[in-house]
C-alpha positions in Angstrom: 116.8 107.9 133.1 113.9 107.9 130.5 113.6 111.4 130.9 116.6 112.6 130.8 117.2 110.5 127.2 114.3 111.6 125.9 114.9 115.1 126.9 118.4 114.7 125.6 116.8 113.3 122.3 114.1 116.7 122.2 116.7 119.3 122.4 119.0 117.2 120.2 115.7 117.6 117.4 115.5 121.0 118.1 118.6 121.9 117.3 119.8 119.7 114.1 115.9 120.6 112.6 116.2 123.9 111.5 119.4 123.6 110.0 118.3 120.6 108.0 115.3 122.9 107.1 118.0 125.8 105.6 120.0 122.8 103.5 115.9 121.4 102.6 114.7 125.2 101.4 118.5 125.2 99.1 117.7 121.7 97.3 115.0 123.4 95.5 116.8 123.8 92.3 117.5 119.6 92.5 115.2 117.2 90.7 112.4 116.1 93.4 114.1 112.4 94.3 117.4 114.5 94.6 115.5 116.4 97.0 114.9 113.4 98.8 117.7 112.0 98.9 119.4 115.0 100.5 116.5 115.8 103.0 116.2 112.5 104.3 119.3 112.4 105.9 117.7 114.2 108.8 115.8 110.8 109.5 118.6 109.3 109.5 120.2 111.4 111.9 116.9 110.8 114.2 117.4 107.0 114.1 120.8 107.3 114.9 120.2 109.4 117.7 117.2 107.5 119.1 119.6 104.5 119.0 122.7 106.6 120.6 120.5 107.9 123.0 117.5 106.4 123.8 118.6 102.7 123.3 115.9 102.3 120.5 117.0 99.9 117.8 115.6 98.3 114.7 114.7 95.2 113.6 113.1 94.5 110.2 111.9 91.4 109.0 110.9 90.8 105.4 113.0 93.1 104.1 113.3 91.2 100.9 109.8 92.1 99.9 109.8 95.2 98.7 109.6 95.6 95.4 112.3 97.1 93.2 110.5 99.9 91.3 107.8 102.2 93.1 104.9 100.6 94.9 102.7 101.8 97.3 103.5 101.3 101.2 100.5 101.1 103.4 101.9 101.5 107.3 100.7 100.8 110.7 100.5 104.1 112.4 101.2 103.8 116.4 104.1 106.7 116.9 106.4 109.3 115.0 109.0 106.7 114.6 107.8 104.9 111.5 107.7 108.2 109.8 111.4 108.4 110.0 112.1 104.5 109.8 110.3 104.1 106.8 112.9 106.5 105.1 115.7 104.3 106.2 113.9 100.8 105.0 112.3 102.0 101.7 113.6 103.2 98.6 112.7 107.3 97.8 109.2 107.9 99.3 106.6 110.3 99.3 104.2 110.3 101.7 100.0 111.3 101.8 99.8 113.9 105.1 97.5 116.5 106.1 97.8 119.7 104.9 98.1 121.3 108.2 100.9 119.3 109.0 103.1 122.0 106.1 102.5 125.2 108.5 104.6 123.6 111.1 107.5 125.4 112.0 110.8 124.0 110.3 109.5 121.1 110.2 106.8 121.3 108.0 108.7 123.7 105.9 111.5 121.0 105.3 108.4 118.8 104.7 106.9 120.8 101.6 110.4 120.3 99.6 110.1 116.3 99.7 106.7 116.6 97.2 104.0 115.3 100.1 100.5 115.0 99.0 99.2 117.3 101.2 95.6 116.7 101.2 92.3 118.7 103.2 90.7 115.6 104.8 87.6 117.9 105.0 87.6 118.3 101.3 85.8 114.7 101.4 85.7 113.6 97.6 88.5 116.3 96.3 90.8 114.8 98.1 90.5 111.9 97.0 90.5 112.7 94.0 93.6 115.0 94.8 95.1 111.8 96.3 95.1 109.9 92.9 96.0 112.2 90.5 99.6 113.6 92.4 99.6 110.0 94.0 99.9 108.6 90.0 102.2 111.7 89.6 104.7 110.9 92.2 105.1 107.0 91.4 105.6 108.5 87.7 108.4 110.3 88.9 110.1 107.0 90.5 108.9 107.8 94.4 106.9 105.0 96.1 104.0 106.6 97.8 103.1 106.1 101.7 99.7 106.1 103.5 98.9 105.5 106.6 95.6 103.9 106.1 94.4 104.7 109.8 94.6 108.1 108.6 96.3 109.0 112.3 98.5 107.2 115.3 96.3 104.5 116.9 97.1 103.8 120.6 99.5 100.3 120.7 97.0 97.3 120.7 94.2 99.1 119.3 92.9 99.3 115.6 91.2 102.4 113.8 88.8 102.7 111.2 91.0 101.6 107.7 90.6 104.4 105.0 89.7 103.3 101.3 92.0 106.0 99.7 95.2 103.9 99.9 93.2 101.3 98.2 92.1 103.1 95.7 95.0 104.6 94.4 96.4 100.7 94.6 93.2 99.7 92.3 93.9 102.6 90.1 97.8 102.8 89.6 98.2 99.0 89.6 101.8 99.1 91.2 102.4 96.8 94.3 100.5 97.9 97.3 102.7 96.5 100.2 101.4 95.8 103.8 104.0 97.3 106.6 103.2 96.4 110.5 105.5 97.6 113.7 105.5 97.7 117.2 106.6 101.1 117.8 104.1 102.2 119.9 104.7 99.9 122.5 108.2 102.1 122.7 107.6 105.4 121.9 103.8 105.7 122.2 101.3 107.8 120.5 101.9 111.6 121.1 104.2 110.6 123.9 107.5 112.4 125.1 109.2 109.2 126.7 111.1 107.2 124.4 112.0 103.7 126.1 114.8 101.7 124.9 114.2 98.5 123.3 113.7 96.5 120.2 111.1 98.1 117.1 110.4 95.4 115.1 108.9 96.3 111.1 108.0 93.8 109.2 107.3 94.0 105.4 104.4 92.0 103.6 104.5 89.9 100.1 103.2 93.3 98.1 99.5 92.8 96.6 99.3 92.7 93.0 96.1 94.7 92.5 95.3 93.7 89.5 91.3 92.4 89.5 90.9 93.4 92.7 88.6 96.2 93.6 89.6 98.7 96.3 87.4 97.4 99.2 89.2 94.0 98.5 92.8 95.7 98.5 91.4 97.7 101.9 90.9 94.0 103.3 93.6 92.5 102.5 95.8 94.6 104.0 93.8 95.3 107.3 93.7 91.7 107.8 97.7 91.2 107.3 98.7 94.0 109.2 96.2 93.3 112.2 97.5 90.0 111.9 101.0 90.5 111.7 100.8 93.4 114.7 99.6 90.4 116.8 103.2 88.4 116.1 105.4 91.1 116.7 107.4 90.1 120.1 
């Protein structure tokens, strides 16, 4: 019965995401959180169905923490479903991605129209530097910004290597920098078809105020409440 669902679910995707790709490519005219606004409906078309038809439903805890002008979201990365739940918990978002990611078929082409910081990891130092300047540019414009610090989708249990660049761009912006954890990946697991019905439970930190703190001390911080917090989750 997991199989069939999540097959279900695949073609389902396959279908509705190039059409939200045509509607993403005709909001170009449309100020960039207009964009938004519009394009993310196709998350929440994915939630619904992943609910609908895989039995996968939400809980969120702490929901009252996030702040009410842009901050920047650091996120547990286990599975593909936080990058379309976050769209449903947080206000307009932007998210730091790889480059690569924009070639994708449909996909990535609805992608490019929701301003992404699309950095070249290999770039080293540029990106970084990439990272901050559009980073400050997109909180300017009213988006909070969101990094996955792991820089890619750790198995559920285990931790990878936290990357400063979130940190930095905390240190350096001075907006909230707050702390997401999940479960997801005990569900839908990393690069995995099945889909398993069940509770995801997010839970939102108390947002850092990075103000004093050096980047290495924002980097801790938030490894040690996430890791923490990942422990909790039922």
């Amino acid at each position: 019965m997991v199989f069939i669902r999540s097959l279900i679910f695949l073609l389902l995707q396959i279908v509705i995401t190039p059409l939200f790709t045509l509607i993403a490519i005709l909001t170009f005219p449309f100020h960039p959180i207009t964009r938004y606004r519009i394009i993310s409906g196709w998350a929440l078309i994915m939630l619904c169905l992943l609910r609908v038809v895989c039995g996968i439903r939400m809980e969120v805890r702490g929901a009252d923490n996030i702040p009410n002008k842009p901050c920047l979201v650091l996120c547990k990365h286990q599975s593909a479903w936080e990058t379309i739940a976050l769209q449903k918990v947080f206000p307009p978002q932007v998210w730091v991605i790889k480059r690569e990611l924009l070639w994708l078929p449909f996909f990535g082409w609805g992608l490019a129209m929701t301003s992404p910081v699309a950095i070249k990891r290999s770039e080293g130092r540029e990106a970084i530097k990439q990272l901050l300047r559009q980073g400050k540019e997109r909180l300017a414009l009213g988006f909070c910004v969101v990094i996955f610090p792991e820089g890619t989708r750790i198995p559920f249990g285990q931790r990878g290597k936290y990357k400063i660049g979130g940190a930095l761009l905390g240190a350096s912006s001075g907006v909230p920098i707050v702390p997401v954890a999940h479960n997801a990946g005990k569900l839908w697991g990393r690069k995995s078809f099945l889909k398993h019905p069940g509770v995801i439970t997010m839970s939102v930190g108390t947002p850092i105020d990075p103000a004093g703190l050096k980047a290495e001390e924002i980097n801790r911080r938030v490894e040690e409440w996430i890791e923490t917090e990942v422990t909790r989750l039922p």
